[in-house]
Biopython code that builds the backbone (N, CA, C, O; Angstrom):
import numpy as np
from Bio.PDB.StructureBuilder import StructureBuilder

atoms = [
    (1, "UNK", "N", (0.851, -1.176, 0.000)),
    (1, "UNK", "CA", (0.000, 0.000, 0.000)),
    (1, "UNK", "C", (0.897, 1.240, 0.000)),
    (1, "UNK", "O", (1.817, 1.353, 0.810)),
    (2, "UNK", "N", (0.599, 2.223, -0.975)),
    (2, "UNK", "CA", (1.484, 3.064, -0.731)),
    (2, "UNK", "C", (0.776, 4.487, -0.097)),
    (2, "UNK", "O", (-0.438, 4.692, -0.093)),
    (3, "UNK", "N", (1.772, 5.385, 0.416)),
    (3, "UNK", "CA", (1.789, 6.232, 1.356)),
    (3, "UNK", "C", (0.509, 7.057, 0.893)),
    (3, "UNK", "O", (-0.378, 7.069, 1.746)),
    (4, "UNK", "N", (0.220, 7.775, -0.324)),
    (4, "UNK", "CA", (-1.152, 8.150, -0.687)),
    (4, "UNK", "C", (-2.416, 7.438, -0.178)),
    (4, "UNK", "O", (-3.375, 7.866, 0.463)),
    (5, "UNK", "N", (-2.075, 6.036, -0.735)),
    (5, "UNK", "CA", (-3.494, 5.165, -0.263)),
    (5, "UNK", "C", (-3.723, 5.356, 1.450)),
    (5, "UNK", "O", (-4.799, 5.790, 1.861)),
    (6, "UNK", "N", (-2.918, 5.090, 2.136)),
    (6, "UNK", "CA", (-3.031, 5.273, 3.614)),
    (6, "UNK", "C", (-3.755, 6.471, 3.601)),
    (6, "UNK", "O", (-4.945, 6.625, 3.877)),
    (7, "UNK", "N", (-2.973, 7.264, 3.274)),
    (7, "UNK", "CA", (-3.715, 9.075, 3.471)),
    (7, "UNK", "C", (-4.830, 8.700, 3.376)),
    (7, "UNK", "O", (-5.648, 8.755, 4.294)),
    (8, "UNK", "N", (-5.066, 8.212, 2.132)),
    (8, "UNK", "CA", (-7.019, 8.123, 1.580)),
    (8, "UNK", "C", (-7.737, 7.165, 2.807)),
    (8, "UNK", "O", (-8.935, 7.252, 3.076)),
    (9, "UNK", "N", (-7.401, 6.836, 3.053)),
    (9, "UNK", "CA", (-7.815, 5.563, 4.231)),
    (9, "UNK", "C", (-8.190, 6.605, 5.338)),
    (9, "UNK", "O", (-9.240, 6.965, 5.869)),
    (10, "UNK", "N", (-6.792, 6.948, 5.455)),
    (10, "UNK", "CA", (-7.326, 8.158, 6.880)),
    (10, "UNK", "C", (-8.120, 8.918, 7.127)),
    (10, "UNK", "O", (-8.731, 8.889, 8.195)),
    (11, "UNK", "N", (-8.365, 9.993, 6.002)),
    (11, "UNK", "CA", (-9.066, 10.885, 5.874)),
    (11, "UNK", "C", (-10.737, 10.798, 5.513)),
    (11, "UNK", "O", (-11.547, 11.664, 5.181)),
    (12, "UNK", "N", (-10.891, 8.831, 5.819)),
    (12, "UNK", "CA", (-12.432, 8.724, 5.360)),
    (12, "UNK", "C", (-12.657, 8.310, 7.110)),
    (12, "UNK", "O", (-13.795, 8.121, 7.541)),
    (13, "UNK", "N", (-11.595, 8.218, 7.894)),
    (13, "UNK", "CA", (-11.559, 7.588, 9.222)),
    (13, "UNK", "C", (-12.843, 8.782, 10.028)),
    (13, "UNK", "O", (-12.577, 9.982, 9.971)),
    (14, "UNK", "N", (-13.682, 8.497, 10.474)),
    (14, "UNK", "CA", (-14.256, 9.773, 11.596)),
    (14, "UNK", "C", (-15.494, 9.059, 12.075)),
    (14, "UNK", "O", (-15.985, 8.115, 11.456)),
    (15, "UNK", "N", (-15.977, 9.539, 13.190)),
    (15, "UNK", "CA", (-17.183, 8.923, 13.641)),
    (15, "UNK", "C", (-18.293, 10.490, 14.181)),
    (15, "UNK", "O", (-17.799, 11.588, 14.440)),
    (16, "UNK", "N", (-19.394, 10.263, 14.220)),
    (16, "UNK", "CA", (-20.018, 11.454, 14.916)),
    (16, "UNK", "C", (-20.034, 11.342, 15.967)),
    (16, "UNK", "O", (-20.142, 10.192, 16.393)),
    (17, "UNK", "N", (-19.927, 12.562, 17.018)),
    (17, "UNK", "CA", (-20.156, 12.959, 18.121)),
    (17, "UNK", "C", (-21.703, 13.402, 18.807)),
    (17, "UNK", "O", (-21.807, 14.490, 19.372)),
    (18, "UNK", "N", (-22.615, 12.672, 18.726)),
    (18, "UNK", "CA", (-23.605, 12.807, 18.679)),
    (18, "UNK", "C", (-24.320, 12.934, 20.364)),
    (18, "UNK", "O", (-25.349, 13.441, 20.809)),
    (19, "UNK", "N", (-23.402, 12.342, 20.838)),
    (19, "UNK", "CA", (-24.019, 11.845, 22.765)),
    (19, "UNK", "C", (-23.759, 13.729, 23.121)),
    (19, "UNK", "O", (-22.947, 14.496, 22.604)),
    (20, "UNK", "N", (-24.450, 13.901, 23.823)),
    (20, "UNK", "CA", (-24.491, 14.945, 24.826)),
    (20, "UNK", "C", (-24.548, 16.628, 24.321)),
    (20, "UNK", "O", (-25.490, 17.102, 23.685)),
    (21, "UNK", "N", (-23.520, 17.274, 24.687)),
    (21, "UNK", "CA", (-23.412, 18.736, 23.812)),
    (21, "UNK", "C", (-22.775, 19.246, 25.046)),
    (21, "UNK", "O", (-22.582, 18.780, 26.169)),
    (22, "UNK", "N", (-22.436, 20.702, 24.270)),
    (22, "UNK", "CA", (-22.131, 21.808, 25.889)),
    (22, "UNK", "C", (-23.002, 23.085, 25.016)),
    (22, "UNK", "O", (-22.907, 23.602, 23.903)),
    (23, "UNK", "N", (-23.888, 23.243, 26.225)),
    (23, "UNK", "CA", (-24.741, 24.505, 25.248)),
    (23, "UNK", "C", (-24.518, 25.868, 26.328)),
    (23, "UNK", "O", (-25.515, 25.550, 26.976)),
    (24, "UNK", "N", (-24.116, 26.896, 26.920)),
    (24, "UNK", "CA", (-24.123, 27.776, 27.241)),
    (24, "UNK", "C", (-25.791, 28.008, 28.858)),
    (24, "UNK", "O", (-25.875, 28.262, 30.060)),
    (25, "UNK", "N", (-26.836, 27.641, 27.496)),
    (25, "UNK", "CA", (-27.557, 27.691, 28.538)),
    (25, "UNK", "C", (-28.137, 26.283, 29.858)),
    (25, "UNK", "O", (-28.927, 26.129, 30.789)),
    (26, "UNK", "N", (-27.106, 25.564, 29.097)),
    (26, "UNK", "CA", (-27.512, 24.566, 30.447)),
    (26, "UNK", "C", (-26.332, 24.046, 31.262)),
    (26, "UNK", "O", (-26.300, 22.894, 31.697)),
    (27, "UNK", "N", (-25.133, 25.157, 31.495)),
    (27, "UNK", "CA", (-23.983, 24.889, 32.344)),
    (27, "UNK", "C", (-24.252, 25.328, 33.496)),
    (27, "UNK", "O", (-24.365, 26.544, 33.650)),
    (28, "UNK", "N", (-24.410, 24.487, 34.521)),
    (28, "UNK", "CA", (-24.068, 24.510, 35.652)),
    (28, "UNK", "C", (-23.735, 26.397, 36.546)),
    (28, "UNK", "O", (-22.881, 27.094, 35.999)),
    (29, "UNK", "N", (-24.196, 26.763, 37.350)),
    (29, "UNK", "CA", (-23.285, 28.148, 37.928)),
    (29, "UNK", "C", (-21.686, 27.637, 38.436)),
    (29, "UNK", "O", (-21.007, 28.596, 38.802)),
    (30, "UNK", "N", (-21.329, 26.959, 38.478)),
    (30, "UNK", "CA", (-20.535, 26.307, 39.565)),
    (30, "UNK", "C", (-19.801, 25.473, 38.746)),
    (30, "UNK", "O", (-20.307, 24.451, 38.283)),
    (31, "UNK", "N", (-18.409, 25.871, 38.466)),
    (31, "UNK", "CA", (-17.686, 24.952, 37.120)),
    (31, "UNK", "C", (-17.049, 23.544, 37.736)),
    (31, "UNK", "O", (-16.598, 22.605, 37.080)),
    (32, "UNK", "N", (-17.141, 23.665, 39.225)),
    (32, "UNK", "CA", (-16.841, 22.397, 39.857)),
    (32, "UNK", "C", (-17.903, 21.110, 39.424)),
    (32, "UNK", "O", (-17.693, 20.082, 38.781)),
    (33, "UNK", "N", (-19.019, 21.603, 40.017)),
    (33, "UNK", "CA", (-20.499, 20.830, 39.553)),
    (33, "UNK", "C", (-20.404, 19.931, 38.183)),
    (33, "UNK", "O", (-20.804, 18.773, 38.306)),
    (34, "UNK", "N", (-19.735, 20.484, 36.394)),
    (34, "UNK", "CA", (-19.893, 20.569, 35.659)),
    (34, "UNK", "C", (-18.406, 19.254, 35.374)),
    (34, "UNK", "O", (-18.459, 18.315, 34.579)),
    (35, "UNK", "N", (-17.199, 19.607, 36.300)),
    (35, "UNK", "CA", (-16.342, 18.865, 36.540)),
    (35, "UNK", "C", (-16.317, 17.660, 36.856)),
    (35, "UNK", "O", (-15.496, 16.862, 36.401)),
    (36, "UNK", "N", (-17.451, 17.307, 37.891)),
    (36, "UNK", "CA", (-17.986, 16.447, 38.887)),
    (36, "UNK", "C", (-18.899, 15.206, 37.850)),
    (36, "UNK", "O", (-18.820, 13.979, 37.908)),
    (37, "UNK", "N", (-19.445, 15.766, 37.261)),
    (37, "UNK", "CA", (-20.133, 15.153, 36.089)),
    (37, "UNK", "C", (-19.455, 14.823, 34.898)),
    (37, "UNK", "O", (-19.484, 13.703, 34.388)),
    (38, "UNK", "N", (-18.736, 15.971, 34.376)),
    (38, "UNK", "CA", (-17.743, 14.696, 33.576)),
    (38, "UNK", "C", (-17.107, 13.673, 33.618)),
    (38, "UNK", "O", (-17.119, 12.798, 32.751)),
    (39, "UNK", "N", (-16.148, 13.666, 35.165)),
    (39, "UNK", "CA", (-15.284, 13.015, 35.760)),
    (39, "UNK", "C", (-16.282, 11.453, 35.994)),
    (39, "UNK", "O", (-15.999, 10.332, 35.571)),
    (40, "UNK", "N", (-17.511, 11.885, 36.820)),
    (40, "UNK", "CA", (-18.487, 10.592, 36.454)),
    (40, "UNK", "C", (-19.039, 9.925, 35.485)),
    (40, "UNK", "O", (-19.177, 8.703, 35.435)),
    (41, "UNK", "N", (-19.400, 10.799, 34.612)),
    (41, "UNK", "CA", (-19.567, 10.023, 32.867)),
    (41, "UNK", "C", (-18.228, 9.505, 32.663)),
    (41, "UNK", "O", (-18.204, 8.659, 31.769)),
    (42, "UNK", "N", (-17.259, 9.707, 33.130)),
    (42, "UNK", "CA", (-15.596, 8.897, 32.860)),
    (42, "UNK", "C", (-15.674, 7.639, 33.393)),
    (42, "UNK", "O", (-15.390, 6.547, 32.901)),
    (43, "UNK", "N", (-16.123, 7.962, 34.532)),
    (43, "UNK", "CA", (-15.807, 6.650, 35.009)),
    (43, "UNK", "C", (-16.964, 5.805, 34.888)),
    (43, "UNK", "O", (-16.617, 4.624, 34.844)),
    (44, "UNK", "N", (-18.094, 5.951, 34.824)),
    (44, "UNK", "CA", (-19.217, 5.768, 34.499)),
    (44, "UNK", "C", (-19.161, 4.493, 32.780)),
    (44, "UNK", "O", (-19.846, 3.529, 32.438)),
    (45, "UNK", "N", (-18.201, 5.083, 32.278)),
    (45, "UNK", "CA", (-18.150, 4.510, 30.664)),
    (45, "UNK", "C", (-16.724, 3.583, 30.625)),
    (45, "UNK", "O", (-16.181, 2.880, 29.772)),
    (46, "UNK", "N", (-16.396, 4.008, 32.145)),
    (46, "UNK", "CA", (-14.906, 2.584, 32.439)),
    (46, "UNK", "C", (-13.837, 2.986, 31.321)),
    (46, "UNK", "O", (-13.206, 2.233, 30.579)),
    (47, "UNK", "N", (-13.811, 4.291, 31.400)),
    (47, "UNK", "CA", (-12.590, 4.712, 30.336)),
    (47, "UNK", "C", (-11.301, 4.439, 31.238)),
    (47, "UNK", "O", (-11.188, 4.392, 32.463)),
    (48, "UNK", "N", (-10.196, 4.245, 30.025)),
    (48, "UNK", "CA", (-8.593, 4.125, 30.837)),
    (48, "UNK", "C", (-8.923, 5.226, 31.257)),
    (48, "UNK", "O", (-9.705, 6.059, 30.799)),
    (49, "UNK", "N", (-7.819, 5.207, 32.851)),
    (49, "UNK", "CA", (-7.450, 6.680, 33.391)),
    (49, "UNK", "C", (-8.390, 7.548, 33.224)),
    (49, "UNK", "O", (-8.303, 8.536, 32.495)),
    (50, "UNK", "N", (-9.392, 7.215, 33.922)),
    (50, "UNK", "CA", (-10.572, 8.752, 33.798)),
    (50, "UNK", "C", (-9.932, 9.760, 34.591)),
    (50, "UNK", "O", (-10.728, 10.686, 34.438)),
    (51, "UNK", "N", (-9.039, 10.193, 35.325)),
    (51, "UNK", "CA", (-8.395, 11.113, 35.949)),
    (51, "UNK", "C", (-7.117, 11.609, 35.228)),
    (51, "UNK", "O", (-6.569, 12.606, 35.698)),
    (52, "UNK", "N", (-6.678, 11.116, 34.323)),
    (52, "UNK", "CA", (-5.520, 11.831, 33.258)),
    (52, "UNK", "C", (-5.962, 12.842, 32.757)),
    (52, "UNK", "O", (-7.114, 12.814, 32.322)),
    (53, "UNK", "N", (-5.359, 13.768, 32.687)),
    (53, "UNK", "CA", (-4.927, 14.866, 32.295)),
    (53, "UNK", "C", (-4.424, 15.596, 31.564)),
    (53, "UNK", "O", (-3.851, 14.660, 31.006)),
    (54, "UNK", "N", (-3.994, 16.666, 30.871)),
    (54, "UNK", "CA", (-2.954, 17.310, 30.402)),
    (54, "UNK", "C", (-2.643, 18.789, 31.022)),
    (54, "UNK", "O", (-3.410, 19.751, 31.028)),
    (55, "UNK", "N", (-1.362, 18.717, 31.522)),
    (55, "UNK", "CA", (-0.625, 19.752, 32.120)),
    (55, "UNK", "C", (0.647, 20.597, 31.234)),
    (55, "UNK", "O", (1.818, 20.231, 31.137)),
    (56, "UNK", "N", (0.020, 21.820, 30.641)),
    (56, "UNK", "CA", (0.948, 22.595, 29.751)),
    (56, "UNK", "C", (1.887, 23.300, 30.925)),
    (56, "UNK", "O", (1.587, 23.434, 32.111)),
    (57, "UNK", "N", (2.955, 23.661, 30.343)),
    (57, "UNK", "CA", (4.221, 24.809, 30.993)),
    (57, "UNK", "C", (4.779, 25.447, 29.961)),
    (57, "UNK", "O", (4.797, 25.044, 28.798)),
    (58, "UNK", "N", (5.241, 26.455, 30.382)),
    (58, "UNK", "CA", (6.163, 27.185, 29.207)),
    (58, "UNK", "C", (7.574, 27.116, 30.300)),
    (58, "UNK", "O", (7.588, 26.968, 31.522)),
    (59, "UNK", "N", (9.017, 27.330, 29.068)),
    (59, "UNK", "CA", (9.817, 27.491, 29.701)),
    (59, "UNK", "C", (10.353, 29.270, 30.150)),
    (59, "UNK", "O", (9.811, 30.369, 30.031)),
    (60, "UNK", "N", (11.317, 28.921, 30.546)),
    (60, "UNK", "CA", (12.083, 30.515, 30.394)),
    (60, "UNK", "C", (12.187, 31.132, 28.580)),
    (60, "UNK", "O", (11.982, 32.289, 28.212)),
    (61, "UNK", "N", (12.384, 30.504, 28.118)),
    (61, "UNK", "CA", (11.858, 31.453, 26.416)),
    (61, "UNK", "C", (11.355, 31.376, 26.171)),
    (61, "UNK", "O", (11.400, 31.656, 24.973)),
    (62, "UNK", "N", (10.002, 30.915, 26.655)),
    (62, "UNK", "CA", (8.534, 31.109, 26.286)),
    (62, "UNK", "C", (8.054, 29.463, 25.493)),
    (62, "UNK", "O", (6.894, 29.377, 25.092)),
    (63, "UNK", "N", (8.887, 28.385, 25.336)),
    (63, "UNK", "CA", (8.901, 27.055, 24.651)),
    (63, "UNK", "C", (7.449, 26.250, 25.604)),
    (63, "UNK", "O", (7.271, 25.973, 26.790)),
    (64, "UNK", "N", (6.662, 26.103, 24.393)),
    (64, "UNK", "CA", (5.523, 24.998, 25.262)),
    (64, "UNK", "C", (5.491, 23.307, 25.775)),
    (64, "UNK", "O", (5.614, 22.286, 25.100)),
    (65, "UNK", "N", (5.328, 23.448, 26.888)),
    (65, "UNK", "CA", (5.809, 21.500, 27.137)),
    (65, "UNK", "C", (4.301, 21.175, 27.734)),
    (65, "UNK", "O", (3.672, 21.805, 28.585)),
    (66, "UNK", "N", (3.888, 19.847, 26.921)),
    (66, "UNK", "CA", (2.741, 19.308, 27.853)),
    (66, "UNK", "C", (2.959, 17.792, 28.187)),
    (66, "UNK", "O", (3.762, 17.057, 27.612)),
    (67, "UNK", "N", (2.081, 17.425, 29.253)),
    (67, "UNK", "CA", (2.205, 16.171, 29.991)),
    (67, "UNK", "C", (1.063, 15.789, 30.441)),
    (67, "UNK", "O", (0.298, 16.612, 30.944)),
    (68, "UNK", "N", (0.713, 14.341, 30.331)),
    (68, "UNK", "CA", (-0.430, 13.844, 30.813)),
    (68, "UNK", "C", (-0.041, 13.739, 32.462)),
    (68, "UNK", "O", (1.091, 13.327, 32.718)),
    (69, "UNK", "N", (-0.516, 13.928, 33.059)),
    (69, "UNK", "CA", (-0.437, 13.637, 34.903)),
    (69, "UNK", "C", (-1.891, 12.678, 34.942)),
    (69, "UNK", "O", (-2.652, 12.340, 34.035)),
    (70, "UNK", "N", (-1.901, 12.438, 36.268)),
    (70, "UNK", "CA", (-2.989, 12.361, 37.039)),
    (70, "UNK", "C", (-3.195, 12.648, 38.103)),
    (70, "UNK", "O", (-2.343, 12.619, 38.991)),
    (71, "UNK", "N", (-4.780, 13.108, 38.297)),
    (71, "UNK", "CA", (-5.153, 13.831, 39.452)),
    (71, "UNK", "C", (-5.797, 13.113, 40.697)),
    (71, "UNK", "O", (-6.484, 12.102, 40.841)),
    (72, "UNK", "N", (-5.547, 13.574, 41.099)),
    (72, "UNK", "CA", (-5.213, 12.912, 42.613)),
    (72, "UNK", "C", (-6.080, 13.557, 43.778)),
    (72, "UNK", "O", (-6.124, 12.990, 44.870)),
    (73, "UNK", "N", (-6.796, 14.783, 43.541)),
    (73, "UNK", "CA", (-7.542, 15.553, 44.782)),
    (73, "UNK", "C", (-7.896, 16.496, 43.715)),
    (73, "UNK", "O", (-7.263, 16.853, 42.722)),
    (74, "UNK", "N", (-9.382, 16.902, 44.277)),
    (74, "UNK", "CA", (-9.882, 18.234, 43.824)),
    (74, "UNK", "C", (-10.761, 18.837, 44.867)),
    (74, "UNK", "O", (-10.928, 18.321, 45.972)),
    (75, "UNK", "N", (-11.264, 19.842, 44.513)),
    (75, "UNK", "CA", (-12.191, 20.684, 45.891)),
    (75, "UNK", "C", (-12.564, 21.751, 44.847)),
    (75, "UNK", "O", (-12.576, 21.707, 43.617)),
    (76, "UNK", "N", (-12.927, 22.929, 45.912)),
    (76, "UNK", "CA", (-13.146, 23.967, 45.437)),
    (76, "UNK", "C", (-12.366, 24.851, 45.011)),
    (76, "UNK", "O", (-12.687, 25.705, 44.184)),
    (77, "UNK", "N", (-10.861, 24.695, 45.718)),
    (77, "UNK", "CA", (-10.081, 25.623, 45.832)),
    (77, "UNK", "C", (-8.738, 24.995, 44.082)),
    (77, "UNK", "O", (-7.691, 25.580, 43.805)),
    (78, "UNK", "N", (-9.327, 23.712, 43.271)),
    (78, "UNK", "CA", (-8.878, 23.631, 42.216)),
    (78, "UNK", "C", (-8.063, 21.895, 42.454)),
    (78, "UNK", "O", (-7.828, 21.266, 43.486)),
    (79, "UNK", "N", (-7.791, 21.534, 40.852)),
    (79, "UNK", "CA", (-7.326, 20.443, 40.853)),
    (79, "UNK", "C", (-6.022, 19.976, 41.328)),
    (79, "UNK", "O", (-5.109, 20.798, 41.260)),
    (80, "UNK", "N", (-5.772, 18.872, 41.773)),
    (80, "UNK", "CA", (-4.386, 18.246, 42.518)),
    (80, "UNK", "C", (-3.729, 17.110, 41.730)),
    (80, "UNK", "O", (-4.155, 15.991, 41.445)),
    (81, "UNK", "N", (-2.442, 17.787, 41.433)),
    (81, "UNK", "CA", (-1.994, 16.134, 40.849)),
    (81, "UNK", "C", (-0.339, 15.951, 41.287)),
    (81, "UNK", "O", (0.115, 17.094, 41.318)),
    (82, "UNK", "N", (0.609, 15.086, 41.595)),
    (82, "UNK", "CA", (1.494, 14.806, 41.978)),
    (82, "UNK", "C", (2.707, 15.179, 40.869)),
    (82, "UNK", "O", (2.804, 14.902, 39.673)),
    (83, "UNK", "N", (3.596, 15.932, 41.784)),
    (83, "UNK", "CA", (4.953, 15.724, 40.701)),
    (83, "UNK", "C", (5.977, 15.799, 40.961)),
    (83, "UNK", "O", (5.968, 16.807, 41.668)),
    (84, "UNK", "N", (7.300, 15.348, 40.913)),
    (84, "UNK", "CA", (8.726, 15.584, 41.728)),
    (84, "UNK", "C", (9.200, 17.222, 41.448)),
    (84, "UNK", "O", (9.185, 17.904, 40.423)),
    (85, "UNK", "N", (9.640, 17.522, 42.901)),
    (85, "UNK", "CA", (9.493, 18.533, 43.048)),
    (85, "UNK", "C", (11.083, 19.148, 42.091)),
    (85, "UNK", "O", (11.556, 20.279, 42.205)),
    (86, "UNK", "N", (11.454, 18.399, 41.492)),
    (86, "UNK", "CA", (12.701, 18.841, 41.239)),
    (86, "UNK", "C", (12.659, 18.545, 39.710)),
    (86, "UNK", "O", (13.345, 18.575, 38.688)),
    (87, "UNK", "N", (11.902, 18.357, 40.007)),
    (87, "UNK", "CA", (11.332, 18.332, 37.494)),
    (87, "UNK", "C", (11.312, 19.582, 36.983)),
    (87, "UNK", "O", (10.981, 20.644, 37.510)),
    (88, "UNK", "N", (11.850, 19.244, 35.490)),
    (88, "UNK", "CA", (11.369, 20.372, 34.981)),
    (88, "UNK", "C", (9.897, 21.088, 34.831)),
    (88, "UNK", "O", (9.817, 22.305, 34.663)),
    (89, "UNK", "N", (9.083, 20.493, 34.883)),
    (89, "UNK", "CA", (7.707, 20.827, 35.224)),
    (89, "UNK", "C", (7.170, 21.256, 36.184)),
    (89, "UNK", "O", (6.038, 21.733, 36.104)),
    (90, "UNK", "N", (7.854, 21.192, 37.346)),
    (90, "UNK", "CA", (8.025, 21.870, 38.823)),
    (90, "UNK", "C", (8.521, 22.698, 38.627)),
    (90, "UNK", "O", (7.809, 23.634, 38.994)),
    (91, "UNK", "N", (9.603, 23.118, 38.144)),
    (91, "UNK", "CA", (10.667, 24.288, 37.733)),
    (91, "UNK", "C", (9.919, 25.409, 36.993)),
    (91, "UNK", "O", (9.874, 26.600, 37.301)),
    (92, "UNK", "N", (9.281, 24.722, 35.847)),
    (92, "UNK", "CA", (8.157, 25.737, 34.844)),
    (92, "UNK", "C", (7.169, 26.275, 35.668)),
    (92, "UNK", "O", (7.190, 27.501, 35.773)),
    (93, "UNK", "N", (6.171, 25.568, 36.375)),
    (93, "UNK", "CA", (5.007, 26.114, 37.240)),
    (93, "UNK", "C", (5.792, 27.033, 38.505)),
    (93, "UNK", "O", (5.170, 27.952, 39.035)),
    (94, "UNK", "N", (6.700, 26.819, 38.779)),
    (94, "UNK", "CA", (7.590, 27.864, 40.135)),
    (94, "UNK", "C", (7.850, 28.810, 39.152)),
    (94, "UNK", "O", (7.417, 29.875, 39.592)),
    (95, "UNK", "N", (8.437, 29.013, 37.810)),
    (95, "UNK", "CA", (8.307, 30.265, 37.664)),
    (95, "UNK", "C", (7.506, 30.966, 36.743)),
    (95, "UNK", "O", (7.688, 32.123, 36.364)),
    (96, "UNK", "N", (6.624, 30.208, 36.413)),
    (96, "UNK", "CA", (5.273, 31.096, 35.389)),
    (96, "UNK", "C", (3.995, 30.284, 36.172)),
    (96, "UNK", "O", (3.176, 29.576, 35.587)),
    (97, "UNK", "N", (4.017, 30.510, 37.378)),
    (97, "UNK", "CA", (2.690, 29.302, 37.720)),
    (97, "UNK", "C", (1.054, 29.914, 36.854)),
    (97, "UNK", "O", (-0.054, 29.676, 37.334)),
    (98, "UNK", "N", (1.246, 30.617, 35.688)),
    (98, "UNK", "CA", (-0.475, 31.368, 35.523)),
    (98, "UNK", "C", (-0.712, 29.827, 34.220)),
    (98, "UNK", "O", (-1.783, 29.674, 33.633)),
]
sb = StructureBuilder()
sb.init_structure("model")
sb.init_model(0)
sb.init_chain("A")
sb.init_seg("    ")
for serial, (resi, resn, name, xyz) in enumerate(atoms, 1):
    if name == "N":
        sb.init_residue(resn, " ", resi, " ")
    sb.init_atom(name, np.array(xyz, "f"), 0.0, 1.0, " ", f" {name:<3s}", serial, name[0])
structure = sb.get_structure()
């Protein structure tokens, strides 16, 4: 098969997204609430890792790095996930934590 045919293969690849929506007028006041319910439709549907993540950083020249984590605690006061404190990803959030 050559490298075109694949392409063509790929590009017929897609499925619809048809389950659910996010419409403006039926979100939650409370973005925790809205959290709480996804996180349960996750686990709810027995997905791998319903608590994975992705955690962006920039460096000191502005370079973007992302990483799947997992989370580990949440509340009100925002999400929790574990990381050695001596990573570069520790290093990035100590000095651009926004």
């Amino acid at each position: 098969m050559s490298d075109n045919d694949q392409l063509q293969q790929i590009a017929h690849l897609r499925r619809e997204y048809t389950k659910g929506g996010l419409r403006r007028r039926d979100l939650p006041a409370e973005p925790l609430t809205l959290f709480e319910r996804w996180l349960g439709q996750a686990c709810d549907a027995r997905l791998a890792d319903p608590t994975a993540m992705v955690v962006a950083t920039v460096d000191d020249k502005g370079q973007p790095y992302q990483r799947i984590v997992l989370l580990k605690h949440y509340d009100e006061k925002g999400l929790v996930f574990y990381t050695n404190l001596g990573s570069r990803k520790a290093h990035q959030i100590e000095h651009n934590p926004r």
